[in-house]
DRENDO-1510 file (C-alpha; in Angstrom, 1 decimal, always signed):
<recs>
REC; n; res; u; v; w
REC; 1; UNK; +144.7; +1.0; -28.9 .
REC; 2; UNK; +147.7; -1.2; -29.0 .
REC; 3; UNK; +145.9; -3.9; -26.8 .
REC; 4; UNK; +143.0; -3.5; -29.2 .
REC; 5; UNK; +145.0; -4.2; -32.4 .
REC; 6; UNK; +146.9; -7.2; -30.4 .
REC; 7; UNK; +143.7; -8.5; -29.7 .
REC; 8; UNK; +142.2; -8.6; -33.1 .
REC; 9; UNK; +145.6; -10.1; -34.6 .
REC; 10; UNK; +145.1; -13.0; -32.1 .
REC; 11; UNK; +141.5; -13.3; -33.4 .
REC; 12; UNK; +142.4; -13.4; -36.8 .
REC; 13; UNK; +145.4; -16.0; -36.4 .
REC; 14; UNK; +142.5; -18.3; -34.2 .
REC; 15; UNK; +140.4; -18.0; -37.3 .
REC; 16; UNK; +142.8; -18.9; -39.7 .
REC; 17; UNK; +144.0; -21.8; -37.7 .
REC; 18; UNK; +140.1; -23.3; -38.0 .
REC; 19; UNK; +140.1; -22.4; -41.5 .
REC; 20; UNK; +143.3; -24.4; -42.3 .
REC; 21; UNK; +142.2; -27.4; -40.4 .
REC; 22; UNK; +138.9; -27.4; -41.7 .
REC; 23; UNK; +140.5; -26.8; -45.2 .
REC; 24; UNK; +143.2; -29.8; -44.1 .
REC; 25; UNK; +139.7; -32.3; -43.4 .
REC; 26; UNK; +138.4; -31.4; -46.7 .
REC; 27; UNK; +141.5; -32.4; -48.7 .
REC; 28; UNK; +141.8; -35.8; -46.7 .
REC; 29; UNK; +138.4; -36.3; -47.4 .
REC; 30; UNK; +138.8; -35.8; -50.9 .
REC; 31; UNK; +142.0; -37.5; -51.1 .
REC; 32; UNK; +140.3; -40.7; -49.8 .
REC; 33; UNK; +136.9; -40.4; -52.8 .
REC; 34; UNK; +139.9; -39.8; -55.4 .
REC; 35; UNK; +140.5; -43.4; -57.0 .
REC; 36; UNK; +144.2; -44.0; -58.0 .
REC; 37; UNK; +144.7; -43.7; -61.7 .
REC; 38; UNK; +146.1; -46.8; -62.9 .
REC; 39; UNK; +147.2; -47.2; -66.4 .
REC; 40; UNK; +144.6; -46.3; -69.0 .
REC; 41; UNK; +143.4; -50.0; -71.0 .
REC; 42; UNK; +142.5; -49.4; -74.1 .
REC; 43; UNK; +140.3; -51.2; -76.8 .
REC; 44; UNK; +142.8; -53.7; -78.0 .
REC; 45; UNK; +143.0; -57.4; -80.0 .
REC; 46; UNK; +144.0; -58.9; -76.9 .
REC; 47; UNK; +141.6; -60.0; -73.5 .
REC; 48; UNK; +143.2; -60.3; -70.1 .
REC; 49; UNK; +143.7; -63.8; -69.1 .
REC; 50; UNK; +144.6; -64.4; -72.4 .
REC; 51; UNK; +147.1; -66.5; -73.6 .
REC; 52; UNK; +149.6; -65.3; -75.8 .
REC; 53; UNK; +151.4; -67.0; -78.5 .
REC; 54; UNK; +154.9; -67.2; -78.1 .
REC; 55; UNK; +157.1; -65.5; -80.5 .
REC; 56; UNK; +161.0; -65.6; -80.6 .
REC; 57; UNK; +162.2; -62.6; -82.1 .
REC; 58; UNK; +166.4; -61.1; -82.3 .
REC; 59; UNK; +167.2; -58.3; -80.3 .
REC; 60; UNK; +168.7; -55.3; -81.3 .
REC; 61; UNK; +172.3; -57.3; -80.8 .
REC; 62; UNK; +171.2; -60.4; -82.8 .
REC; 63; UNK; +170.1; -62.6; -79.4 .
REC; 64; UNK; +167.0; -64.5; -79.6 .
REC; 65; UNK; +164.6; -62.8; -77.3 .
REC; 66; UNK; +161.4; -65.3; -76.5 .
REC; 67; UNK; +158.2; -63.4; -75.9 .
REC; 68; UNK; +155.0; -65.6; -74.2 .
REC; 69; UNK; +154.9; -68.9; -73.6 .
REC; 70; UNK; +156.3; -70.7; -70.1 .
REC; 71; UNK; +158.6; -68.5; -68.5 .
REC; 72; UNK; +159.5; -70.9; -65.7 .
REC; 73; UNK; +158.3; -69.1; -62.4 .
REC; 74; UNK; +159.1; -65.4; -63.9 .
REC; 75; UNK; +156.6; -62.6; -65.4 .
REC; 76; UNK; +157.5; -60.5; -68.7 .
REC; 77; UNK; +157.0; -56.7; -68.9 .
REC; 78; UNK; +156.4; -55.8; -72.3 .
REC; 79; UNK; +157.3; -51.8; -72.7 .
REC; 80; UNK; +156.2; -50.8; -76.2 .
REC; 81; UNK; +158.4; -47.0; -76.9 .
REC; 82; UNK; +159.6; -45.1; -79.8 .
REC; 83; UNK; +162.6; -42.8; -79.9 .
REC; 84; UNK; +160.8; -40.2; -81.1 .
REC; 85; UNK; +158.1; -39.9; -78.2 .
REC; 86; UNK; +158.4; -37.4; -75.7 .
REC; 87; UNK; +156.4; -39.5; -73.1 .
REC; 88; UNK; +158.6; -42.9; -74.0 .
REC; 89; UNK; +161.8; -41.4; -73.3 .
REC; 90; UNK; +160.3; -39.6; -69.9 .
REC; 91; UNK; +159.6; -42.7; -68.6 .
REC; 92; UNK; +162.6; -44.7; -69.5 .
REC; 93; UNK; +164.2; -43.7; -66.3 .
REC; 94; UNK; +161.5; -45.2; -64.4 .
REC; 95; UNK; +161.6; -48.1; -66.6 .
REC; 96; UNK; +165.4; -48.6; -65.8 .
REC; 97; UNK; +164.6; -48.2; -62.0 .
REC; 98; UNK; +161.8; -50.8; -62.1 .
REC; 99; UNK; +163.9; -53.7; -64.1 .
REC; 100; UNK; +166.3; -53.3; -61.0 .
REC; 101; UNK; +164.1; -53.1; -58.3 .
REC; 102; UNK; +161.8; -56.4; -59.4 .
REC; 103; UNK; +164.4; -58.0; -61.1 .
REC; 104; UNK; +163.9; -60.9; -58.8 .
REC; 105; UNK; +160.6; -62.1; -60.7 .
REC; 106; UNK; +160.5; -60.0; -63.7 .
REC; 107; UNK; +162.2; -59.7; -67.1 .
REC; 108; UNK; +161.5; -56.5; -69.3 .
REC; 109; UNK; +161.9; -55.9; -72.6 .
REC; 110; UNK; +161.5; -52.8; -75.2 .
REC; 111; UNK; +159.5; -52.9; -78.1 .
REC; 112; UNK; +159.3; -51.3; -81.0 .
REC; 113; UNK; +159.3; -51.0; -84.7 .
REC; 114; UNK; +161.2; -48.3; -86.6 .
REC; 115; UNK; +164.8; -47.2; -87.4 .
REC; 116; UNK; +167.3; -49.4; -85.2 .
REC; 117; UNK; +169.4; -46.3; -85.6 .
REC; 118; UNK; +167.1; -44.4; -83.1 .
REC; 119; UNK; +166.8; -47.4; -80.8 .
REC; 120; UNK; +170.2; -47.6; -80.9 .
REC; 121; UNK; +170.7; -44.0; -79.3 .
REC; 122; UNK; +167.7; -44.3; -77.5 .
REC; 123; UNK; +169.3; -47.3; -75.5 .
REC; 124; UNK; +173.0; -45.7; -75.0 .
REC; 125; UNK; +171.4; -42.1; -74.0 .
REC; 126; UNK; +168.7; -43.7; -71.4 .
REC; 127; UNK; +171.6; -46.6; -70.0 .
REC; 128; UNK; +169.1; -49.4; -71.0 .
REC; 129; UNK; +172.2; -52.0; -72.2 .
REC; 130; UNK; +171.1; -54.5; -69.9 .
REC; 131; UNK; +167.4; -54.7; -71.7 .
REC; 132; UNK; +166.7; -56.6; -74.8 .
REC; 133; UNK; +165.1; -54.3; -77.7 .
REC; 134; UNK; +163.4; -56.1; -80.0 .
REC; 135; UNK; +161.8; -54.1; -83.1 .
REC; 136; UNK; +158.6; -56.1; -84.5 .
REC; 137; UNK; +155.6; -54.4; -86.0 .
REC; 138; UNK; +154.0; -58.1; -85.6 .
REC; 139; UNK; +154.1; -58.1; -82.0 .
REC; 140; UNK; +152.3; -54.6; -81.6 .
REC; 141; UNK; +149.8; -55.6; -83.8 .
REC; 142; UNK; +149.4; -59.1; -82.0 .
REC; 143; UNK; +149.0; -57.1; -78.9 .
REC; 144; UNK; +146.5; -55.1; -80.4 .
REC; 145; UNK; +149.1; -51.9; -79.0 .
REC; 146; UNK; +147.8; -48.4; -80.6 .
REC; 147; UNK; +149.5; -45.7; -78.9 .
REC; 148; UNK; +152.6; -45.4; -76.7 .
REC; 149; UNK; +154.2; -45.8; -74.2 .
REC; 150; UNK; +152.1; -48.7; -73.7 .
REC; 151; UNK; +153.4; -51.7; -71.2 .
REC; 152; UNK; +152.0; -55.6; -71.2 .
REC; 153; UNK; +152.6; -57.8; -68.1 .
REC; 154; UNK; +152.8; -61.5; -68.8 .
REC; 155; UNK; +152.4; -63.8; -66.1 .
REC; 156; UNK; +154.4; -67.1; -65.7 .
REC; 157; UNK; +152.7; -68.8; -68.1 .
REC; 158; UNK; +152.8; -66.1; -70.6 .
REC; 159; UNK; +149.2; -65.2; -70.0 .
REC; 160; UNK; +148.4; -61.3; -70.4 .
REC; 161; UNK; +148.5; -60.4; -66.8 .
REC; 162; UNK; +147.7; -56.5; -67.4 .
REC; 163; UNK; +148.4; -54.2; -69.4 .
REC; 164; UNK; +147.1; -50.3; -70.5 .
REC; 165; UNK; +148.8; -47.1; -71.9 .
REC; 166; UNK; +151.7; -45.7; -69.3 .
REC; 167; UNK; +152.0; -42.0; -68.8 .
REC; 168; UNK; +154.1; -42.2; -65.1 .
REC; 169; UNK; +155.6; -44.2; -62.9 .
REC; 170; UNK; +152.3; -45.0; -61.2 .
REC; 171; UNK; +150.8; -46.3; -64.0 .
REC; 172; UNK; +153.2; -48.5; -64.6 .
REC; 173; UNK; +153.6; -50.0; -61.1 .
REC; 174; UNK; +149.4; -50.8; -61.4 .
REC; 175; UNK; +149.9; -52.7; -64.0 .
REC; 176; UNK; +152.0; -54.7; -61.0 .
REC; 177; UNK; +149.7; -54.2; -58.3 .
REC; 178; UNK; +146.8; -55.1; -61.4 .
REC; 179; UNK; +148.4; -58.6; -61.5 .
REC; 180; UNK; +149.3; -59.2; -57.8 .
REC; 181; UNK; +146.0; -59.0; -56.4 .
REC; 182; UNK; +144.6; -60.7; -59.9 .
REC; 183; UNK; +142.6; -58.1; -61.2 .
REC; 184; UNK; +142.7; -56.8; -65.4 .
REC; 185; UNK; +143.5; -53.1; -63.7 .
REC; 186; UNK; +143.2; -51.1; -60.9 .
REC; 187; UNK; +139.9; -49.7; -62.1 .
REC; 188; UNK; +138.4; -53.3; -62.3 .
REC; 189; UNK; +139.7; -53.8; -58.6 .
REC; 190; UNK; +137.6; -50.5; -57.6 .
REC; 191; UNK; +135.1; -50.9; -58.9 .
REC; 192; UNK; +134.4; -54.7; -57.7 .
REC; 193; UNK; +134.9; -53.1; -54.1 .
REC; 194; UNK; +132.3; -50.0; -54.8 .
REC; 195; UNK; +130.0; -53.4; -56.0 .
REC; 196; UNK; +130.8; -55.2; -52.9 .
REC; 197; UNK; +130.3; -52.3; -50.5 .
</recs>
């Protein structure tokens, strides 16, 4: 009896072994069909590739903040918040992490129109000091920007490099890998590859 029940316990733990790898193939099979999500683009009043006009607006502390235009060998991340959204303030950490980390190529700034009372706290509570706010309901509009958190990339010569609606830190890095490999977005790149395959 004992050998009998040892027997069928090594049986089943055989067959759940090929179960779990057979489960393990699946996933990795899936994993690779899954495209990466990349951050969502939007109908908007601005194209890709598209120049925009500069614009030289005061931040929150009175500085002159220039938005566009020649930027002398550096790309500008536009990130478009509000204090009041839940999703903008999620993402301010990562937004804090990423003007450190590429800060050797790119300058960020926050935008925004509302209260400066509520940027004001949204800046001390989220440690964003060293990133110029500028509130301007003209820029949104301009950038054709309908919902937040929504980020534009300008390249070097203040051309729209990429841009979308943000929801995580991944979304916000395509908009990165979007202009390095000189794409609109990480769908367009995908789906140029699923063309050329």
């Amino acid at each position: 009896m004992m050998l009998t029940s040892q027997i069928l316990l090594w049986v089943a733990v055989i067959l759940e072994g090929l179960l779990i790898a057979a489960l393990a193939r699946q996933v990795g099979i899936l994993h690779e069909r899954i495209a990466p999500a990349g951050a969502l683009t939007l109908p908007q009043g601005v194209a890709v590739g598209e120049r925009m006009t500069p614009m030289t607006l005061a931040d929150m502390g009175g500085q002159p903040v220039t938005i566009g235009g020649d930027r002398a060998g550096r790309s500008q991340l536009l990130f478009f918040a509000s204090p009041d959204c839940p999703m903008c303030k999620s993402l301010l950490p990562v937004l804090r992490s990423a003007t450190k980390a590429e800060a050797g190529w790119l300058d960020v700034v926050v935008a925004g129109d509302g209260a400066a009372a509520g940027y004001r706290s949204m800046v001390r509570d989220h440690r964003l000091d060293h990133v110029p706010v500028v509130l301007s309901e003209a820029l949104g509009r301009a950038l054709g920007v309908a919902k937040l958190p929504y980020a534009v990339l300008l390249d070097e010569q203040g051309r729209v490099a990429s841009l979308g609606l943000v929801n995580s830190r991944e979304h916000l890095e395509s908009l990165f890998e979007a202009k390095e490999r000189g794409v609109a977005s990480i769908q367009d790149y995908l789906s140029r590859r699923q063309k050329e395959a």
